[in-house]
C-alpha positions in Angstrom: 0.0 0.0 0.0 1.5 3.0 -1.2 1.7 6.2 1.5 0.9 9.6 1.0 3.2 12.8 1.3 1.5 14.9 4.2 3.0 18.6 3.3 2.8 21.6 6.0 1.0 24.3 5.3 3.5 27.1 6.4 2.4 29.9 7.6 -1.1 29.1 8.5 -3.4 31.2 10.8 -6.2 31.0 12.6 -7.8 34.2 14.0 -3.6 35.5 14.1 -2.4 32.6 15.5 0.4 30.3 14.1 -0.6 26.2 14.6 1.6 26.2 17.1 0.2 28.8 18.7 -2.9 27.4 18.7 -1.4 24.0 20.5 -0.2 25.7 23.0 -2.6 27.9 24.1 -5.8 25.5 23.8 -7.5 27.4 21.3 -10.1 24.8 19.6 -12.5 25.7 16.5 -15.9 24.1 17.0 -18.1 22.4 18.9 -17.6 19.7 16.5 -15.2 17.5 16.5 -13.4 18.1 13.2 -14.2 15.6 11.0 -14.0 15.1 7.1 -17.1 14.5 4.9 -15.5 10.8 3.2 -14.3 10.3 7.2 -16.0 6.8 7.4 -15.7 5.7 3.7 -12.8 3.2 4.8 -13.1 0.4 7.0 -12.1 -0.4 10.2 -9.9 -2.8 9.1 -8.1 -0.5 6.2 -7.2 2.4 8.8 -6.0 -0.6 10.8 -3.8 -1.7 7.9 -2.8 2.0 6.7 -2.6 2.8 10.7 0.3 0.5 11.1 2.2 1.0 7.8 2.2 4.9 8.9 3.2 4.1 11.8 6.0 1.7 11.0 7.4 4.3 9.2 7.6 7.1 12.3 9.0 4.7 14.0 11.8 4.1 11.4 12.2 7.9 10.9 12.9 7.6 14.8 15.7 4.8 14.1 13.6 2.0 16.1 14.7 -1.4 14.9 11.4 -2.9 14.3 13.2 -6.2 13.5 13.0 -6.3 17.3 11.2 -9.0 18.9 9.6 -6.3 21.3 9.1 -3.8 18.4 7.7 -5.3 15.2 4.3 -5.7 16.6 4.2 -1.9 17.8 2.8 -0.5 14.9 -0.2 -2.8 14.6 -1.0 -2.5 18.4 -0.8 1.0 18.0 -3.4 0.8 15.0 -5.5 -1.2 17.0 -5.5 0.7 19.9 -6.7 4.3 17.8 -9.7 2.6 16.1 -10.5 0.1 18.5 -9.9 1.9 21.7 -8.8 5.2 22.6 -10.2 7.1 19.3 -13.4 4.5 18.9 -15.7 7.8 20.1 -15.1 9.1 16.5 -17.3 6.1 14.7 -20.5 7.5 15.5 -21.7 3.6 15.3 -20.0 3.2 18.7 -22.4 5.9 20.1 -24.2 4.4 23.0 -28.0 3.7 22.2 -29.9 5.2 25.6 -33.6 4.5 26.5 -35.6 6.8 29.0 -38.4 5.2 31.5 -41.1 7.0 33.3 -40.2 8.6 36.5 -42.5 6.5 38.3 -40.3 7.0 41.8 -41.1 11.0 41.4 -38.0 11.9 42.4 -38.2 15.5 41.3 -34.6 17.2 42.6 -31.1 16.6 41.4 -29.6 13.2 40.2 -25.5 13.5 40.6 -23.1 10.9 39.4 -20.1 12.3 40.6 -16.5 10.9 40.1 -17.0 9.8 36.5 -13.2 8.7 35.6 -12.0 8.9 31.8 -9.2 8.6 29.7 -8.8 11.4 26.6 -6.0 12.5 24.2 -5.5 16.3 23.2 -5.6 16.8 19.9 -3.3 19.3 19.4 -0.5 16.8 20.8 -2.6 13.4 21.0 -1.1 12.4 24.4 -3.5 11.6 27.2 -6.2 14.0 29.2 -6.9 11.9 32.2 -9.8 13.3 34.4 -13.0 12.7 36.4 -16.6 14.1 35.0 -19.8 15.0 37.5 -22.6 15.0 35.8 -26.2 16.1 37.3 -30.1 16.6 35.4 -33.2 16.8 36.6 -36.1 14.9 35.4 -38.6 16.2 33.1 -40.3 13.4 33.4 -37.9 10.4 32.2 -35.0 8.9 33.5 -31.8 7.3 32.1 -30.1 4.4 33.6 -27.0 5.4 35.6 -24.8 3.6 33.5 -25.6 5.0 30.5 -24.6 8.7 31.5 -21.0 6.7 32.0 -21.2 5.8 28.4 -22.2 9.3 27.5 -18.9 10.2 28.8 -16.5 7.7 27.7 -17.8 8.0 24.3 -16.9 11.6 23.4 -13.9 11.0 25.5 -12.4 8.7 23.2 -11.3 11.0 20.7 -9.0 13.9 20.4 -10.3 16.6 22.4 -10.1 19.8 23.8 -11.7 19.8 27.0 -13.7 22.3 26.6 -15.4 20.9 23.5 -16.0 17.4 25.5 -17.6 19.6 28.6 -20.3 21.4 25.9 -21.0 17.6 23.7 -21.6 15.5 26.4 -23.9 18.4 28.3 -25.6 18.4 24.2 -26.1 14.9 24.4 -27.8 15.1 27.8 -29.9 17.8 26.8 -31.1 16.1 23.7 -31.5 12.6 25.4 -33.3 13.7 28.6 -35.0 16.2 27.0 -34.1 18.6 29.4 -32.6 22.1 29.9 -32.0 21.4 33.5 -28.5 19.4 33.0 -24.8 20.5 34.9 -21.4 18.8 33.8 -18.0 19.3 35.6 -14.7 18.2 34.1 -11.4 18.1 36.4 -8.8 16.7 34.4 -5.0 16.8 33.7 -3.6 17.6 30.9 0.4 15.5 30.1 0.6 18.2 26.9 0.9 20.9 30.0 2.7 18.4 32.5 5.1 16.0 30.2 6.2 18.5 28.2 5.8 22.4 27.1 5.8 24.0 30.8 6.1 20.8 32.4 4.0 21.4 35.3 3.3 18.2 37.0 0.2 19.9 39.7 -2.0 21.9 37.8 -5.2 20.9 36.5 -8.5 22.2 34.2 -11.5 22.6 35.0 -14.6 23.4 32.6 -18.3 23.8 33.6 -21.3 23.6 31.8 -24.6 24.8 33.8 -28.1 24.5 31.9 -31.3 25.7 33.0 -32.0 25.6 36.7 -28.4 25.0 37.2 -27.8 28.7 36.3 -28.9 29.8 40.0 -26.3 30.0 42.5 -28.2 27.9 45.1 -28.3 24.9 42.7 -24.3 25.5 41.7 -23.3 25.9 45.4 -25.9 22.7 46.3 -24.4 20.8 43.1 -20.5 21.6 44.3 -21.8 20.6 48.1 -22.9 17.1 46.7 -19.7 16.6 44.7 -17.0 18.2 47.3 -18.6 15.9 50.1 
């Protein structure tokens, strides 16, 4: 299979600001994730196969020996481990499938799950975000299963991201799916593009909000951050 030359587009800016620019300082341009029109006209098992000859070949540019017994299968894990794993949020068939019930317990106030744990990659540098989402909605009448709001997470996680742009989907998918306005999420997370290289600073982390509809008022913020902080 014969590779393509990827050429750099010198010069390029965004709003004044160089690419690198724009890695650096967290700008993102959508609340899309950046996807092209023919994105899924290839399998999964020819972005696998192209995957790992790309692959083989950064490696080799890096002087890796992939005659190595602990080398040569790198580049297929790695290809594996984008479309399978880490990146499988960006097939929209791997979206998770979510059915409401009645609210027959009337439980009218707040439901928080709190302490949501997920694994992301940056997308201006693809190494990890690692964080925790809180999530919280009121009913409008229907209720998801708890496990589901995990999958709600996970799936937009696993894709390149800017954490901003995860807060503001998965807070769209809520809205849409519990066909509510009344929905808070909360993202805590570290970034290793900030702590294993650039500034290097191993403590810091991000935080992002999103509050919708009665989360807007103070008291349901401060009542929200009471559940979560305790």
């Amino acid at each position: 299979m014969n590779t393509e030359t990827i050429s750099k587009k010198n010069g390029h800016q965004l709003k004044g600001f160089s690419a690198e620019d724009i890695g650096d300082d967290h700008l993102f341009t959508g609340l899309e994730t950046p996807m092209k029109p023919n994105a899924f006209e290839m399998s999964n098992t020819e972005k696998k196969e192209r995957i790992s000859i790309l692959f083989s070949e950064i490696m080799d540019v890096m002087g890796l020996d992939l005659t190595d017994d602990s080398l040569q299968g790198t580049p297929d894990r790695v290809a594996k481990m984008y479309i399978e794993e880490i990146f499988s949020g960006l097939d929209p068939r791997n979206k998770p499938k979510v059915a409401l019930f009645d609210n027959k317990y009337q439980y009218n106030q707040m439901l928080v799950e709190k302490n949501i744990t997920f694994y992301s990659n940056c997308e201006h540098h693809f190494v990890p975000i690692i964080g925790k989402a809180h999530i919280a909605y009121k009913s409008s009448g229907k209720v998801i299963g708890l496990s589901k709001l995990n999958r709600i997470v996970q799936y937009y996680a696993k894709r390149p991201q800017v954490q901003e742009r995860l807060t503001n989907q998965i807070a769209n998918e809520l809205r849409t799916v519990l066909e509510t306005e009344d929905v808070a999420v909360i993202i805590d997370a570290k970034h290793l593009c900030v702590s294993s290289r650039g500034i290097q600073d191993d403590t810091s982390t991000t935080v992002t909000t999103y509050y919708g509809g009665e989360f807007n008022k103070a008291s349901k913020i401060a009542e929200l951050q009471n559940y979560i902080n305790n």
